[in-house]
N, CA and C atoms as an extended XYZ file, in Angstrom:
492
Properties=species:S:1:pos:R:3:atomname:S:1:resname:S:1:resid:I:1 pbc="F F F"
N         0.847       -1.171        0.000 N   UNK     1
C         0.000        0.000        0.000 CA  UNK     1
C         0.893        1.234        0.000 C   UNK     1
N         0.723        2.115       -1.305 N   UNK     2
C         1.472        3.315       -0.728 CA  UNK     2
C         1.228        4.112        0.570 C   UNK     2
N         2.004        5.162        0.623 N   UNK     3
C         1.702        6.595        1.436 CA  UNK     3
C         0.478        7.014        1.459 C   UNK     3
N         0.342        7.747        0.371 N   UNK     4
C        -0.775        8.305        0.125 CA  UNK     4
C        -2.556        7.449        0.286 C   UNK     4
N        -2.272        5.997        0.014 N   UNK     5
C        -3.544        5.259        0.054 CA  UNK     5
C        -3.650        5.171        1.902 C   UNK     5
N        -2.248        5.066        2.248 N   UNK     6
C        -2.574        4.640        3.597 CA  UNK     6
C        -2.786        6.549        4.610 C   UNK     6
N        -2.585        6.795        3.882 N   UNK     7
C        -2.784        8.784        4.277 CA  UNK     7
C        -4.310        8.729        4.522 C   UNK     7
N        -4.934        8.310        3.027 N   UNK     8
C        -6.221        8.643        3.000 CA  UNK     8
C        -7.174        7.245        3.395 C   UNK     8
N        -6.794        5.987        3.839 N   UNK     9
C        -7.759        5.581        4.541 CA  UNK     9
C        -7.821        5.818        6.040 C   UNK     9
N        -6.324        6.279        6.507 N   UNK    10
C        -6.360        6.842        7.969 CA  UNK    10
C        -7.112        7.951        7.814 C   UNK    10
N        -7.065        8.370        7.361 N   UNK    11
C        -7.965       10.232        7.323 CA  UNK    11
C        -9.419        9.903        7.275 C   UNK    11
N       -10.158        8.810        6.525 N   UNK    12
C       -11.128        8.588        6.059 CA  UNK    12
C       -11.679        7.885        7.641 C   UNK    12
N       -10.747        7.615        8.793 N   UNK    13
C       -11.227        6.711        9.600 CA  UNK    13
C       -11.465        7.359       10.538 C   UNK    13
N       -10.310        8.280       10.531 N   UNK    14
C       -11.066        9.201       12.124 CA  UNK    14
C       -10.824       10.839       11.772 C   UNK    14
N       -11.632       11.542       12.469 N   UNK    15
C       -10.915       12.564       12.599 CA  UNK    15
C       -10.287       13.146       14.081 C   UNK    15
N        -9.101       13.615       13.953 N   UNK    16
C        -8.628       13.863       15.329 CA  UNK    16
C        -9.524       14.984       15.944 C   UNK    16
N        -9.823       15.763       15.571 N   UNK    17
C       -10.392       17.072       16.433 CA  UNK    17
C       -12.056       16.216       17.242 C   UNK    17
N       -12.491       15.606       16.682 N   UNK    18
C       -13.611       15.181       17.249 CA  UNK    18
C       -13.768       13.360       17.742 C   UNK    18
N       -13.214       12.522       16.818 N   UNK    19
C       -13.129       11.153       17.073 CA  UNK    19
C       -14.590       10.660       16.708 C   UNK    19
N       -14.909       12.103       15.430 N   UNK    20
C       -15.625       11.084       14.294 CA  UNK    20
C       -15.479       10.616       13.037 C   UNK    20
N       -15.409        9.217       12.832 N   UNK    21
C       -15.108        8.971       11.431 CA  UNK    21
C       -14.989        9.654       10.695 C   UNK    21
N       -14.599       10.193        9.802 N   UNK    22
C       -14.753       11.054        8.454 CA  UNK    22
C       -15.550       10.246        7.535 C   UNK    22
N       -15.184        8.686        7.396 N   UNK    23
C       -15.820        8.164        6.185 CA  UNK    23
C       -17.199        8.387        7.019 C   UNK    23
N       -18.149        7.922        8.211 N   UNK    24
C       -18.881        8.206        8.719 CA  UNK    24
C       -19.723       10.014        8.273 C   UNK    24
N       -19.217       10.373        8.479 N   UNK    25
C       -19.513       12.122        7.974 CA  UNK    25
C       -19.952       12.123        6.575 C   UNK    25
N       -18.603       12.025        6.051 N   UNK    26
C       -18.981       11.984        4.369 CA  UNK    26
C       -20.226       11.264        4.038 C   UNK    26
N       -20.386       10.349        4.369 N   UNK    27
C       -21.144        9.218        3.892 CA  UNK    27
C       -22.569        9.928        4.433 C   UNK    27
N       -23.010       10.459        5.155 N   UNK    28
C       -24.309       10.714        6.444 CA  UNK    28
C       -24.502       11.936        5.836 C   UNK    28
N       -23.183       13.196        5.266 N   UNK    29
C       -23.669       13.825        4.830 CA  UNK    29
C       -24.509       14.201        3.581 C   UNK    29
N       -23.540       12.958        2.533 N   UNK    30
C       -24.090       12.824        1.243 CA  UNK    30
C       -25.529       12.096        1.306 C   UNK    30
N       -26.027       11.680        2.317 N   UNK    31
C       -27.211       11.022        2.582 CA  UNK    31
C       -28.001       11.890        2.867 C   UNK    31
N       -27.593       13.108        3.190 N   UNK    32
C       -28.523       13.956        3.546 CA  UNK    32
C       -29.099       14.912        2.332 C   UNK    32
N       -28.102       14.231        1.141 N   UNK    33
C       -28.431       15.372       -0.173 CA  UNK    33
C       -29.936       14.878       -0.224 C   UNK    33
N       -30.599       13.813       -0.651 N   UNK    34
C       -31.673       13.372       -1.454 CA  UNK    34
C       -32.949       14.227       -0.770 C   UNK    34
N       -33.270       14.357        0.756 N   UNK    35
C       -33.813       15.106        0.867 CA  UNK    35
C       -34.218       16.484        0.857 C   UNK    35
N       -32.446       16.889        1.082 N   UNK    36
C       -32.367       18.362        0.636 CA  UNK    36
C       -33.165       18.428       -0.575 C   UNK    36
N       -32.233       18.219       -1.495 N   UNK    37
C       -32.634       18.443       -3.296 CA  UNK    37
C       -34.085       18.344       -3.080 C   UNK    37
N       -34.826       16.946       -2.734 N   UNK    38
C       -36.442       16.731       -2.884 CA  UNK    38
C       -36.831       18.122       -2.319 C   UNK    38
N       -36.625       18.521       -1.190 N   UNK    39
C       -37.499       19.535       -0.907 CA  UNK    39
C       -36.794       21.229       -1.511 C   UNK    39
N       -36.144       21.155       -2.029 N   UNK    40
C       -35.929       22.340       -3.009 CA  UNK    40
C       -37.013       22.071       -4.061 C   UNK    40
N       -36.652       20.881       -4.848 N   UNK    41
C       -37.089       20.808       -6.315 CA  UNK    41
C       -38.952       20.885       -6.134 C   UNK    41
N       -39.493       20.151       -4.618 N   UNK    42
C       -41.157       20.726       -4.509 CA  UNK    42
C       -41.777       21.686       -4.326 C   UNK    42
N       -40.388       22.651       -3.857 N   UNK    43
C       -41.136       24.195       -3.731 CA  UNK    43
C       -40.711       24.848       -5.224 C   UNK    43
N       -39.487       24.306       -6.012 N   UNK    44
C       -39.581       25.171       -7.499 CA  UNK    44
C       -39.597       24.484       -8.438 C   UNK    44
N       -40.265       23.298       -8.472 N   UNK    45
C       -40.283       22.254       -9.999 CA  UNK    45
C       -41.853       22.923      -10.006 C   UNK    45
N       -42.366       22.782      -11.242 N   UNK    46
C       -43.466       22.615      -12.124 CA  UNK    46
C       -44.775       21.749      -10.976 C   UNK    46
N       -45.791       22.301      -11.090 N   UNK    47
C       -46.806       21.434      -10.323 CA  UNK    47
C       -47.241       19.626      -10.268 C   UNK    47
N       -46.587       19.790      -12.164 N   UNK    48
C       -47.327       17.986      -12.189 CA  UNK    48
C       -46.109       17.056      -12.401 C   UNK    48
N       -45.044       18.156      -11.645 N   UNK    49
C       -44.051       17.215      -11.858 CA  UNK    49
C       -43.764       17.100       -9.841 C   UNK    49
N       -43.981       17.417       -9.494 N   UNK    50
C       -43.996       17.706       -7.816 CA  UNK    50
C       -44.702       16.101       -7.434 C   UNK    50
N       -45.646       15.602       -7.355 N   UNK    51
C       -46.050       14.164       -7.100 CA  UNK    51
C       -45.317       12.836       -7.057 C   UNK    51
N       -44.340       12.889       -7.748 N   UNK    52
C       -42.806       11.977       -7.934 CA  UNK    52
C       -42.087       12.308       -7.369 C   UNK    52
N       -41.743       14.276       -6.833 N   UNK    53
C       -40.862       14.099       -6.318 CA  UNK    53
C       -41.234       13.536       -4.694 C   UNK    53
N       -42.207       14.007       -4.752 N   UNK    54
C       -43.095       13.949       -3.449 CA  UNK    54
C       -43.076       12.363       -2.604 C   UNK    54
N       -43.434       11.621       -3.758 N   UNK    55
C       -43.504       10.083       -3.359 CA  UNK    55
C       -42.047       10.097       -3.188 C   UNK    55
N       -40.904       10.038       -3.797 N   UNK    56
C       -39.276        9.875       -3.938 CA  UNK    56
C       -39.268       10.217       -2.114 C   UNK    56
N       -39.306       11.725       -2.100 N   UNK    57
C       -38.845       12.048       -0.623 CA  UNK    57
C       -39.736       10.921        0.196 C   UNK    57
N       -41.041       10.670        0.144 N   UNK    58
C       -41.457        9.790        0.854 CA  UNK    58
C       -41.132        8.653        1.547 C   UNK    58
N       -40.602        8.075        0.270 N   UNK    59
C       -40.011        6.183        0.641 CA  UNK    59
C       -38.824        6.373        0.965 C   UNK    59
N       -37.925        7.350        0.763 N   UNK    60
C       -36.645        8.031        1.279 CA  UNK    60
C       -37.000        8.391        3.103 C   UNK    60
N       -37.998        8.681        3.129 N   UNK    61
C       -38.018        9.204        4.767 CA  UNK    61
C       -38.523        7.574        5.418 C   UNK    61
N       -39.303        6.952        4.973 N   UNK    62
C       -39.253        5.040        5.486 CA  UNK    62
C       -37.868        4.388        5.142 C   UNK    62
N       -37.254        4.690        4.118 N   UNK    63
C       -36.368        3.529        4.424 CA  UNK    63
C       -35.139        4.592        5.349 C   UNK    63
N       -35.307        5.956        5.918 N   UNK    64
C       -34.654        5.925        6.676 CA  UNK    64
C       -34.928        6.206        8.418 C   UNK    64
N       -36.400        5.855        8.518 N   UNK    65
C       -36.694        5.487        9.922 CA  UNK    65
C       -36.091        3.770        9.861 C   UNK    65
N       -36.266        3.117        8.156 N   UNK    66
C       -35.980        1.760        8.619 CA  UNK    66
C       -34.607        1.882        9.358 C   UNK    66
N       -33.496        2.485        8.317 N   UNK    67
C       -31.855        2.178        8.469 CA  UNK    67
C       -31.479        2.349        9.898 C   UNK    67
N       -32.235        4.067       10.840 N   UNK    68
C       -32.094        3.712       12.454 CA  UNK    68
C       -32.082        2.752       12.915 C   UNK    68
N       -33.474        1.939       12.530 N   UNK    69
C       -33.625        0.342       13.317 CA  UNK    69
C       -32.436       -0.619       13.069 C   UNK    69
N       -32.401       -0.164       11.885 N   UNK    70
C       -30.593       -1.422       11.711 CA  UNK    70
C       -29.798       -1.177       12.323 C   UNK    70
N       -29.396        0.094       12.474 N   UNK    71
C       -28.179        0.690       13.654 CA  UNK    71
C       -28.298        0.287       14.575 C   UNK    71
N       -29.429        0.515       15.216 N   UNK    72
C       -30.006        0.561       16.506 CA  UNK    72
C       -29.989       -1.337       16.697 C   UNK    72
N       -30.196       -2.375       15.376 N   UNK    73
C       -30.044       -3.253       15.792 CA  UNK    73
C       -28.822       -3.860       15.897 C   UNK    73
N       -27.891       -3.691       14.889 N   UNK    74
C       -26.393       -3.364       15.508 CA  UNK    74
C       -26.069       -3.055       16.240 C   UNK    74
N       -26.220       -2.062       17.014 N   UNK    75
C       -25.821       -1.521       18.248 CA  UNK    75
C       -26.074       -2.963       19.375 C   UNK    75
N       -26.679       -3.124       19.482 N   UNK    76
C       -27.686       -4.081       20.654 CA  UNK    76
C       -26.780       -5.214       20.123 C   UNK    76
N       -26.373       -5.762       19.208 N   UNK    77
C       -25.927       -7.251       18.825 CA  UNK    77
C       -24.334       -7.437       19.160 C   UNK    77
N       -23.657       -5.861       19.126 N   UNK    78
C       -22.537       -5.825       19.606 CA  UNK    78
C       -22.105       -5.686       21.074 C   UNK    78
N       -23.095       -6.236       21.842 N   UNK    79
C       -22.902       -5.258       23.080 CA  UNK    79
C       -22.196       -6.408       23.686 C   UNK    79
N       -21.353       -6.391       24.419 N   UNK    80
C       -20.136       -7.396       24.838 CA  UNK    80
C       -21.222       -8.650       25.674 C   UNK    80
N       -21.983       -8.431       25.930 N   UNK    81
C       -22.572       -9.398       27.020 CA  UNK    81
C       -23.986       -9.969       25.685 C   UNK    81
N       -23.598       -9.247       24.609 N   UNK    82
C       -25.146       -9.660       24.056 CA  UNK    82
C       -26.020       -8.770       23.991 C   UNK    82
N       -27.502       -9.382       23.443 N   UNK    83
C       -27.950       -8.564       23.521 CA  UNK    83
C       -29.535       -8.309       24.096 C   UNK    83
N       -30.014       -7.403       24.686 N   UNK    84
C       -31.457       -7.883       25.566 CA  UNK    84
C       -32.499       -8.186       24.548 C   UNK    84
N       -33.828       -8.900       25.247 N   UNK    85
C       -35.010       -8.489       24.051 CA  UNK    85
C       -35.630       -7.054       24.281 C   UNK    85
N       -35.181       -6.186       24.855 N   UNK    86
C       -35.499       -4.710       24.365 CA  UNK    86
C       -35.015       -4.144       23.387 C   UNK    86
N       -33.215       -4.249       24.064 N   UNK    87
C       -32.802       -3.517       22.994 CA  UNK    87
C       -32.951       -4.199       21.833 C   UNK    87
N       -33.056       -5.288       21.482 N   UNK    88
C       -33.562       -6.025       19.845 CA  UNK    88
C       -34.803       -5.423       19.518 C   UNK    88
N       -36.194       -5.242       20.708 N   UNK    89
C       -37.191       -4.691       19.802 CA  UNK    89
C       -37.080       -3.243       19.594 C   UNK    89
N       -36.184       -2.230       20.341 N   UNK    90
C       -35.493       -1.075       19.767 CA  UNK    90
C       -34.933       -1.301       18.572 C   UNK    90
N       -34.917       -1.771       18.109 N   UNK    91
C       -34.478       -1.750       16.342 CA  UNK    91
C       -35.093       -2.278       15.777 C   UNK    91
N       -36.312       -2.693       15.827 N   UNK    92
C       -37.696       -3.721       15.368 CA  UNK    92
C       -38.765       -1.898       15.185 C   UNK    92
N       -38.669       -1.692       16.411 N   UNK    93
C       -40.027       -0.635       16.866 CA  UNK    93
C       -39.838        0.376       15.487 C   UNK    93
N       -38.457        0.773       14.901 N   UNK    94
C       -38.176        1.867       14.077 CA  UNK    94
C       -38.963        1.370       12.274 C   UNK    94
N       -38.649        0.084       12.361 N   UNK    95
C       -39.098       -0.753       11.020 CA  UNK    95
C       -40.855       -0.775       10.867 C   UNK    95
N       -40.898       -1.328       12.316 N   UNK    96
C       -42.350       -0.841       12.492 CA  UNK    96
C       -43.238        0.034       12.170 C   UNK    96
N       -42.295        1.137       12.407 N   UNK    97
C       -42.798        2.705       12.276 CA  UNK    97
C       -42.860        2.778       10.807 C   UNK    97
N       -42.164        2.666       10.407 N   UNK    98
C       -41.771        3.291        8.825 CA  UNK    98
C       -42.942        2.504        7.647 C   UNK    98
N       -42.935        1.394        8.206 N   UNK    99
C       -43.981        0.343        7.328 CA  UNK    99
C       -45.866        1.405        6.580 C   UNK    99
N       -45.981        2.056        7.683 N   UNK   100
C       -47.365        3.098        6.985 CA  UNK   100
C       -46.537        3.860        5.661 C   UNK   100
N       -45.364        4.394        6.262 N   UNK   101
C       -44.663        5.370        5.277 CA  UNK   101
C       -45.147        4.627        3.876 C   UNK   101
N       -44.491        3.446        3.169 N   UNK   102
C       -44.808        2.467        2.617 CA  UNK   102
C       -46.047        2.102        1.955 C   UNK   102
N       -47.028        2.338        2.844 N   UNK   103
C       -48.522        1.368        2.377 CA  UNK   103
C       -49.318        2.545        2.143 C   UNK   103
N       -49.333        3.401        3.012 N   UNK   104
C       -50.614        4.489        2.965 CA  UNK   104
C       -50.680        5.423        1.554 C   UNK   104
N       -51.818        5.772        0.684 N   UNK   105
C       -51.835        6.704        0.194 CA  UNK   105
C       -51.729        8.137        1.118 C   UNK   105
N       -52.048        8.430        1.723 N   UNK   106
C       -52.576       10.035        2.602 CA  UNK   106
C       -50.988       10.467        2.691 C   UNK   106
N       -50.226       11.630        2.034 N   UNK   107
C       -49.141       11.710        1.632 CA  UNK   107
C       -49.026       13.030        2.989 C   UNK   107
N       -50.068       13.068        3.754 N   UNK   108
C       -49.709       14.026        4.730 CA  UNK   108
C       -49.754       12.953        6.022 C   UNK   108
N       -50.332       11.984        5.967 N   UNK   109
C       -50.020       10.945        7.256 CA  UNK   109
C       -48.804       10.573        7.059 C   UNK   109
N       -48.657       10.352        5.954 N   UNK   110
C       -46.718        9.741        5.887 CA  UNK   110
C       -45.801       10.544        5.892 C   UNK   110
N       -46.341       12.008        5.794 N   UNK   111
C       -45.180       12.988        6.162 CA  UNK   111
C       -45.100       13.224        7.870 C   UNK   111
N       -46.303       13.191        8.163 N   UNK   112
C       -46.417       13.235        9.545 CA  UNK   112
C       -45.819       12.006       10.649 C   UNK   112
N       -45.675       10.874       10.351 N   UNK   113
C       -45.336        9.656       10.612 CA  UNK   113
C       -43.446       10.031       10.771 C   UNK   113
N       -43.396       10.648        9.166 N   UNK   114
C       -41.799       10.798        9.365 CA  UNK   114
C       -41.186       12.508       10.220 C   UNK   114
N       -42.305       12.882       10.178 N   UNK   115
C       -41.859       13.876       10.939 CA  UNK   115
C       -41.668       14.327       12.317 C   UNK   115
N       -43.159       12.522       13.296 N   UNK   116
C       -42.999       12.756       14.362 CA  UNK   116
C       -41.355       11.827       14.458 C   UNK   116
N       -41.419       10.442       14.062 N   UNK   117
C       -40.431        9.815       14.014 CA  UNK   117
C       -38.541       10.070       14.257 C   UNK   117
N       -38.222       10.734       13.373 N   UNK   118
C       -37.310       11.299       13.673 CA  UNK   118
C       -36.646       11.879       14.830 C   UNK   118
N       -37.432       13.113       15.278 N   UNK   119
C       -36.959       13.584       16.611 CA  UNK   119
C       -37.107       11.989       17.733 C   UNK   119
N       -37.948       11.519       17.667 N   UNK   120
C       -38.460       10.645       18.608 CA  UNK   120
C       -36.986        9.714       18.729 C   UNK   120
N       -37.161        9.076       17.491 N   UNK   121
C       -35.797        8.275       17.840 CA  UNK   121
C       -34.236        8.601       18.335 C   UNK   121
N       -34.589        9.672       17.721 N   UNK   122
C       -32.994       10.827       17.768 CA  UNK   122
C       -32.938       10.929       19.361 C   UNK   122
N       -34.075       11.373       20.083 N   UNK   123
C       -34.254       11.307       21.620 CA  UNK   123
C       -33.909       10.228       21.977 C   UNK   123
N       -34.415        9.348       21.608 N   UNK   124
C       -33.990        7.924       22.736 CA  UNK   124
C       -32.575        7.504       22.411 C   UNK   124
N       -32.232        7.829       21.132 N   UNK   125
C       -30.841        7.575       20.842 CA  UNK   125
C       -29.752        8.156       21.742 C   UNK   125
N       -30.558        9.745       22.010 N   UNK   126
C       -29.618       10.126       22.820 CA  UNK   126
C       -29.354        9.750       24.379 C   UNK   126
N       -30.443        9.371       24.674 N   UNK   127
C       -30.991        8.653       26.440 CA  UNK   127
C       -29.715        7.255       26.260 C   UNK   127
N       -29.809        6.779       25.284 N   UNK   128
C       -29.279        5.390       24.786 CA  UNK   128
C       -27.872        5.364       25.244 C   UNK   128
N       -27.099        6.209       24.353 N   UNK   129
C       -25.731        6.344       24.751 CA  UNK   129
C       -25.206        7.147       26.287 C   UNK   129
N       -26.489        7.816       26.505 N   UNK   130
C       -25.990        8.733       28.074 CA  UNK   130
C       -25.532        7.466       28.862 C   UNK   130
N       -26.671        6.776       28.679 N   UNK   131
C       -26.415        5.623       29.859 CA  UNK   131
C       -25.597        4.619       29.497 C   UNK   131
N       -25.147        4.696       28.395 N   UNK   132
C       -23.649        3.909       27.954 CA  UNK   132
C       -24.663        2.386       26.845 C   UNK   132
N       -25.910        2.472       26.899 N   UNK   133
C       -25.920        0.662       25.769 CA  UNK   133
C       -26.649        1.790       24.482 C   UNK   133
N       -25.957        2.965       24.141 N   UNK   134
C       -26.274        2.885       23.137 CA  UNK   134
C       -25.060        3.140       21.653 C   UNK   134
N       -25.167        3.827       20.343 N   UNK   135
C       -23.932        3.889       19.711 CA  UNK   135
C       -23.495        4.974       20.312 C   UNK   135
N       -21.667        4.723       19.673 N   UNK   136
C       -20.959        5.707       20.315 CA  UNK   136
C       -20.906        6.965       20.252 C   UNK   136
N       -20.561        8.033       21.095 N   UNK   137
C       -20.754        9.441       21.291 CA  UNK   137
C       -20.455        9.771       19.382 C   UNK   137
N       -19.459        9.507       19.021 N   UNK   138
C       -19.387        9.889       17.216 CA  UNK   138
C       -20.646        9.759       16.488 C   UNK   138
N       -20.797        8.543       16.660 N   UNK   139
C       -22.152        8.439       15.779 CA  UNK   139
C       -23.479        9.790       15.953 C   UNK   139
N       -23.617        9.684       17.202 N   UNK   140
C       -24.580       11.145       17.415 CA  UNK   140
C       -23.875       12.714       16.900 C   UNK   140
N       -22.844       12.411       17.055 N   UNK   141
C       -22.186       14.060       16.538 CA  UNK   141
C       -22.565       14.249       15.007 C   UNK   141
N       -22.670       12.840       14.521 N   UNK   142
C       -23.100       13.261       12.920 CA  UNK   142
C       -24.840       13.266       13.218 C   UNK   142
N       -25.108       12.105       13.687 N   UNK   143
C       -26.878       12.341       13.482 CA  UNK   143
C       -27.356       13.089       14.337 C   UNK   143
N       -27.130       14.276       15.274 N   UNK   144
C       -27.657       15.063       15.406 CA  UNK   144
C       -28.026       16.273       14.714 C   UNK   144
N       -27.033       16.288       13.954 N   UNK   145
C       -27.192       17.587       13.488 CA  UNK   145
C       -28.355       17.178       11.815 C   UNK   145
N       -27.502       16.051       11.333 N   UNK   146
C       -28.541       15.705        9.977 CA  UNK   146
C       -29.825       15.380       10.127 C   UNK   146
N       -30.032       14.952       11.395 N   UNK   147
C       -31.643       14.460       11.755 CA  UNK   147
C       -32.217       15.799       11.744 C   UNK   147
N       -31.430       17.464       12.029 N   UNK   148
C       -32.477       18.482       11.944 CA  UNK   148
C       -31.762       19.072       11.020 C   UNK   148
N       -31.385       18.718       10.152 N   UNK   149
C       -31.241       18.921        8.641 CA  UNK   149
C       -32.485       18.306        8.105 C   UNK   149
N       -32.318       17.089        8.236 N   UNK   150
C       -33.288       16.307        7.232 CA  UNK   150
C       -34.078       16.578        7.836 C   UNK   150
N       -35.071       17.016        9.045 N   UNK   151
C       -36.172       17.056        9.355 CA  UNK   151
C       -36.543       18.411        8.840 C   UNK   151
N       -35.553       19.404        8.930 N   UNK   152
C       -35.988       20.710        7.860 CA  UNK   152
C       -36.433       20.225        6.713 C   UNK   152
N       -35.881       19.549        6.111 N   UNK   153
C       -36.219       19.173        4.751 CA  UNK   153
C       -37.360       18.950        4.474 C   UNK   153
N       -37.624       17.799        5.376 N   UNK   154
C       -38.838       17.027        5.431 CA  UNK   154
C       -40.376       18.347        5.703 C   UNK   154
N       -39.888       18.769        6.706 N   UNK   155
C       -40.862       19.757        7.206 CA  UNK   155
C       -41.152       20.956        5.830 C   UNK   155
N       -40.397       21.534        5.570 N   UNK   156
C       -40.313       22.365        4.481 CA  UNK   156
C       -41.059       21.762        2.964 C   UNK   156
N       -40.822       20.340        3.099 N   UNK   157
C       -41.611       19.625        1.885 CA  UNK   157
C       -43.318       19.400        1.990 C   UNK   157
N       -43.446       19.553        3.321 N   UNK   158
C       -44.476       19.212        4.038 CA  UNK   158
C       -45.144       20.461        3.796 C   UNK   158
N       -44.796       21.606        4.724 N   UNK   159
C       -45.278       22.804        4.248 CA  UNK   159
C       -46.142       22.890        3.033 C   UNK   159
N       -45.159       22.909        1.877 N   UNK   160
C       -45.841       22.836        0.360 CA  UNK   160
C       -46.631       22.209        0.179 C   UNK   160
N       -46.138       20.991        0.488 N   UNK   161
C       -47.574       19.887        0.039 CA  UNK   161
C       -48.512       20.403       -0.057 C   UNK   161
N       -48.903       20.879        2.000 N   UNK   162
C       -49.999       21.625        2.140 CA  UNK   162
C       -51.003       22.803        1.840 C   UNK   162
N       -49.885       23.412        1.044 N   UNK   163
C       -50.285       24.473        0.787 CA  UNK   163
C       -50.235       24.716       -0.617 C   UNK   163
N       -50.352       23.568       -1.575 N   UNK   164
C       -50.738       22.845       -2.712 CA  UNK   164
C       -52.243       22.683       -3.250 C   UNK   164
C-alpha cells in the first residue's frame, strides 16, 4: 500500500479534532443530499411534476426510519454481554414505524409519521448512549445535526404539500 492510500484511509477513519469517522460524515452527509434536493425541487419544480418528487422524498423518509432500526439493531448485537429483548425490539419498533410510510396513500399521514419519528428516535438515541448501551458518542455528533437537517427538509416539503 502506498503513502498516500494509507494517508487517505487513515484520514477517512477518524478525525482527530472530534473522534468522528470522516468516512462516517462523508457518507451521512451525502445522505442527507436526497432530501435536501427533494425539498428544493417541490417548492420550485413545475406542479405535475412535484407528485414523484413527493412520493421519492417519501419512501426516502421510510427507508430511513428503517436504516435507524438497523443501527439501533447493531448496536444491541454488539454489546459485549449480548444482547437484551429490548434492545432487539429497539431496532424492530423503528421498522415498524416506517412500514405506513410504505402502504398508505394520505401523503400528509406519511409525512407526519416521518416527521414525528425522527426527533423521537434521535431522543432515545440520545438517552441510549448517556447511559452507555447505546452507539458511540461519534455516531450522534453526525446524526444530530442531519436528523435536523433532514427534518428541515422534510418539514419544508411538508409545508408545500400543504399548501398545494
Amino acid at each position: 500500500m502506498t503513502s498516500a492510500t494509507s494517508h487517505v484511509q487513515s484520514s477517512l477513519r477518524s478525525n482527530d479534532q472530534s473522534g468522528l469517522p470522516q468516512a462516517a460524515a462523508v457518507l451521512a452527509y451525502a445522505g442527507a443530499l436526497p432530501p435536501i434536493i427533494a425539498a428544493m425541487l417541490i417548492w420550485l419544480q413545475p406542479d405535475h411534476l412535484r407528485p414523484v418528487t413527493t412520493e421519492l422524498m417519501l419512501v426516502y423518509g421510510g427507508v430511513l426510519i428503517a436504516f435507524f432500526g438497523g443501527v439501533r439493531w447493531g448496536v444491541a448485537v454488539m454489546r459485549p454481554g449480548g444482547p437484551s429483548f429490548a434492545s432487539l425490539l429497539g431496532g424492530v419498533i423503528p421498522l415498524a414505524m416506517s412500514l405506513p410510510v410504505f402502504v398508505l396513500d394520505a401523503e400528509t399521514v406519511r409525512f407526519v409519521i416521518i416527521l414525528a419519528a425522527l426527533p423521537i428516535l434521535l431522543w432515545d438515541d440520545l438517552r441510549a448512549t448517556r447511559r452507555g448501551s447505546g452507539a458511540p458518542e461519534w455516531y450522534l455528533g453526525v446524526r444530530t445535526p442531519l436528523t435536523i437537517l433532514m427534518g428541515a427538509s422534510f418539514l419544508a416539503a411538508f409545508a408545500k404539500v400543504l399548501t398545494s
